[in-house]
C-alpha positions in Angstrom: 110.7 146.2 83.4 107.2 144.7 82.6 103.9 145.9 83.9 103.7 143.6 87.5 100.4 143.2 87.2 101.1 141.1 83.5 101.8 137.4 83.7 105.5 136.8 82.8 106.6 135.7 80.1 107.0 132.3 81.2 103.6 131.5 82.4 102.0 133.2 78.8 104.4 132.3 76.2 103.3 133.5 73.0 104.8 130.7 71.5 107.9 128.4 71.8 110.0 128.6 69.1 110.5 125.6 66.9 113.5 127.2 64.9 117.0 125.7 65.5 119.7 127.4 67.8 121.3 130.4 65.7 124.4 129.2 64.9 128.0 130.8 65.8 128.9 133.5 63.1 131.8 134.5 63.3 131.3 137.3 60.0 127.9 138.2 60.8 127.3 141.7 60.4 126.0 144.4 62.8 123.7 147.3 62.7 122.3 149.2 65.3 119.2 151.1 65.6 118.8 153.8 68.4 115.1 155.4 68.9 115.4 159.2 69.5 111.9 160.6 69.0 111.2 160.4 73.0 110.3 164.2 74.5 112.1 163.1 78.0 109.6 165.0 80.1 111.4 164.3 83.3 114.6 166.1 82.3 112.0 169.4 82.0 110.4 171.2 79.0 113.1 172.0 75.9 114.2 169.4 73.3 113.9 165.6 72.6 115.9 164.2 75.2 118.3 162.8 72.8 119.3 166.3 71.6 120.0 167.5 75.0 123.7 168.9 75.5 125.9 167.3 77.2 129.8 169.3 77.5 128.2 171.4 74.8 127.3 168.0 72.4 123.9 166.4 72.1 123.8 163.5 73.9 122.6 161.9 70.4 125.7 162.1 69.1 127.9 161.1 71.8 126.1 157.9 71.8 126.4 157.4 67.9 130.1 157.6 68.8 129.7 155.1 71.3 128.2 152.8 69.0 130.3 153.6 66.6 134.0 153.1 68.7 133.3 149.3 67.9 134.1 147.9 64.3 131.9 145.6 64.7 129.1 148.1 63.7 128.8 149.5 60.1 125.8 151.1 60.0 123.5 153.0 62.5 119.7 153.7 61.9 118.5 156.8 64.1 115.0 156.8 64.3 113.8 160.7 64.5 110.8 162.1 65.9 108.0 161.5 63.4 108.5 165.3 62.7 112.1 166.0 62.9 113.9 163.9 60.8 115.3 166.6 59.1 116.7 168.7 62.1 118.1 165.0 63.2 120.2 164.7 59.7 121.3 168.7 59.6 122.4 167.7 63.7 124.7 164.5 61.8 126.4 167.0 59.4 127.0 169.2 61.9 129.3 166.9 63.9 132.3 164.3 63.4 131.2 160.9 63.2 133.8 158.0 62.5 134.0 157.9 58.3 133.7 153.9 58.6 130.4 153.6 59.8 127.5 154.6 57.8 124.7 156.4 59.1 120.9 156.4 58.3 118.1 158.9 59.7 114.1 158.0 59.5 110.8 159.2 61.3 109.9 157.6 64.2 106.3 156.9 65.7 104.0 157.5 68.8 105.9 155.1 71.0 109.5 153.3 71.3 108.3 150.1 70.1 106.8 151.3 66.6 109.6 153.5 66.1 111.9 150.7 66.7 110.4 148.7 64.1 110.5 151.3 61.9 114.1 151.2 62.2 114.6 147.5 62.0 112.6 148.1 58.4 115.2 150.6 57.0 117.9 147.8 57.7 119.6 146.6 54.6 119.1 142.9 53.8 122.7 142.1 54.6 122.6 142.4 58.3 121.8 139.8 60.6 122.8 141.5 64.0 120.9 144.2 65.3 121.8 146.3 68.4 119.3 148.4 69.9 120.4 151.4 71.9 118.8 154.2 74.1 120.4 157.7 72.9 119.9 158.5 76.6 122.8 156.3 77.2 125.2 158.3 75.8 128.5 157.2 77.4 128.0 153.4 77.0 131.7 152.5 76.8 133.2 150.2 73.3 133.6 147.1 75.7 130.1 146.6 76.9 129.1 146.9 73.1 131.9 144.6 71.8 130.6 141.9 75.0 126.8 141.9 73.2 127.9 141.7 69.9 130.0 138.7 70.7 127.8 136.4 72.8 124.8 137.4 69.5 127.9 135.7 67.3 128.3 133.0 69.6 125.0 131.9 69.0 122.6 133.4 71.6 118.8 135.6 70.2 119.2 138.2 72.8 121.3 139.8 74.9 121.2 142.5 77.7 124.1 143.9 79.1 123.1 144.4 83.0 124.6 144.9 86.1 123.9 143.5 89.8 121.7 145.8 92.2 123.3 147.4 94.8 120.3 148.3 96.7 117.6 146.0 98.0 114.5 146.0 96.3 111.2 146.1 97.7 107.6 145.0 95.9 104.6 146.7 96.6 101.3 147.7 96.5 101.0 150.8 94.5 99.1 153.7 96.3 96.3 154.9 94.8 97.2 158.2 95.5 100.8 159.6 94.7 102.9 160.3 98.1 100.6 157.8 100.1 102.6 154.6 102.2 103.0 151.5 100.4 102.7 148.1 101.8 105.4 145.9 100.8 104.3 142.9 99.2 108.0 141.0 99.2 111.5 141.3 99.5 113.1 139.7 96.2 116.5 138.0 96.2 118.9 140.5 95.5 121.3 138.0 94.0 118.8 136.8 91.0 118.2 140.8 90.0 120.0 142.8 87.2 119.5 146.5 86.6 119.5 145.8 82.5 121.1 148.0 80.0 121.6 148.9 76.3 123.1 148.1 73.5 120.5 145.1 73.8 121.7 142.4 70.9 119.4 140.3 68.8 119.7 137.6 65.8 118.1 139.5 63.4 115.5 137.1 62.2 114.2 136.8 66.1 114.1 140.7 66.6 112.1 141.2 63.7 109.8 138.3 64.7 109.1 139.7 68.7 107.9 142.6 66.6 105.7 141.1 64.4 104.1 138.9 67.0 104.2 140.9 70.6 101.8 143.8 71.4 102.0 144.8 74.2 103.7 147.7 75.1 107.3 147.2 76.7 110.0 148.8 77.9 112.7 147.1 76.2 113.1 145.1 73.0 114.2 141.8 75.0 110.9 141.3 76.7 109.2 140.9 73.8 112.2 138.3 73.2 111.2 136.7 76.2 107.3 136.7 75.1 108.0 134.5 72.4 109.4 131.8 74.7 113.3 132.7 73.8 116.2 132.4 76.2 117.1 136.3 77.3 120.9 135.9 78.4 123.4 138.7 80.2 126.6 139.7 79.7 128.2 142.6 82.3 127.3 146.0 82.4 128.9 148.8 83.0 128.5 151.8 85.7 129.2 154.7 83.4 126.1 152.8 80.8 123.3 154.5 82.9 120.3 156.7 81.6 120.2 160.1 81.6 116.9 160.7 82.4 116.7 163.8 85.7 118.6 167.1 85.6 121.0 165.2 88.5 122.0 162.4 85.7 123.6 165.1 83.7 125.6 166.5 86.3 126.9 162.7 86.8 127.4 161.9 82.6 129.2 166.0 82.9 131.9 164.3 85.5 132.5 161.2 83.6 133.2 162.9 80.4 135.4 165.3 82.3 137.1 162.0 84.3 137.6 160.6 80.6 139.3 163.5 79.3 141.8 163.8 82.0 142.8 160.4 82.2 142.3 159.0 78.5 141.9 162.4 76.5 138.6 161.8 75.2 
């Protein structure tokens, strides 16, 4: 999920961490913050991607209800485009979320990583869990979010819910024209990848630090975990937890939600 071309983590710590293992907590509380100022080009011209419709509800808010379907989480910080927090808060009136989890809307910034610190800032002292979530992963089910929040209780910094590839996976050498061959560079084991997912779970005080020390640009919020020298640990995935990210993915998130509400009512 890192730029190839960037040492890894492990050969350029930034530095090991000489705090103590976060300790089980059993009451620990849980927010989660879910970035929603991307444009989603590749789903075509039109809204934020998180404000697509999906069954005739922005996919926004079917994740907030994803989120939301554990008790675990109280309180969940979307983080608007820089320009449409407003439209983002009239869209949360507009719809039924669950009355026992609160709900907070601020402006994001000009990439995913400022804008999820700027939600991580508008968390309430209180909290020492923090989930982050992509809205484009609107029909995470309640399990895979329970499974993060648990193994952060039980005393691990990060967690990524991920699942085993199915395909093999092939390095290359990038063509420096788009559409030209590739030469394969190496075949990885199969076995030691994971297509990773979100909710991604974090001990608070770690989370807050990886964004306070890391600057490079990532793609998720547990490589910058990883850059500090901390232990990165999975828990299972699940299928229906993809991104919705080309015109094709909607037509796949449509027939899930249309499997749910013939066998569970959803």
């Amino acid at each position: 999920m890192s730029d190839d071309s960037r040492p890894s983590p492990a050969e350029t710590p930034l530095e090991a961490s000489a705090e103590p293992p976060v300790k089980a907590r059993v009451n620990a509380r849980t927010a989660a913050v879910i970035p929603a100022a991307g444009r989603g080009v590749r789903l075509g011209p039109g809204a934020p991607k998180a404000l697509r419709a999906l069954n005739g509800t922005p996919m926004l808010i079917h994740a907030l209800r994803a989120l939301a379907a554990s008790r675990a989480v109280s309180l969940v910080v979307v983080v608007a485009p820089p320009d449409g927090a407003g439209e983002v808060k009239s869209l949360l009136d507009a719809h039924a979320l669950p009355e026992r989890t609160d709900f907070l809307v601020v402006p994001g910034g000009d990439s995913r990583q400022e804008s999820v610190k700027l939600g991580l800032d508008a968390l309430p002292a209180d909290y020492d869990i923090v989930l982050v979530h992509d809205a484009a992963r609107p029909l995470v089910p309640v399990d895979t979010v329970d499974a993060v929040i648990e193994a952060v209780r039980d005393g691990a910094r990060a967690v990524v819910p991920a699942l085993p590839l199915a395909d093999t996976v092939k390095e290359v050498e990038p063509a420096a024209t788009a559409g030209e061959p590739e030469p394969v560079i190496a075949t990885p084991a199969r076995a030691r990848l994971r297509a990773v997912q979100t909710p991604q779970g974090f001990d608070r005080a770690t989370l807050v630090r990886a964004h306070e020390s890391v600057t490079d640009n990532v793609t998720d919020d547990a490589s910058m975990v990883e850059q500090l020298g901390e232990t990165v640990v999975v828990v299972p995935g699940h299928e229906e937890a993809f991104k919705v990210t080309r015109p094709l993915d909607l037509v796949l998130a449509e027939a899930v939600l249309a499997r749910r509400r013939l066998n569970d009512g959803f």
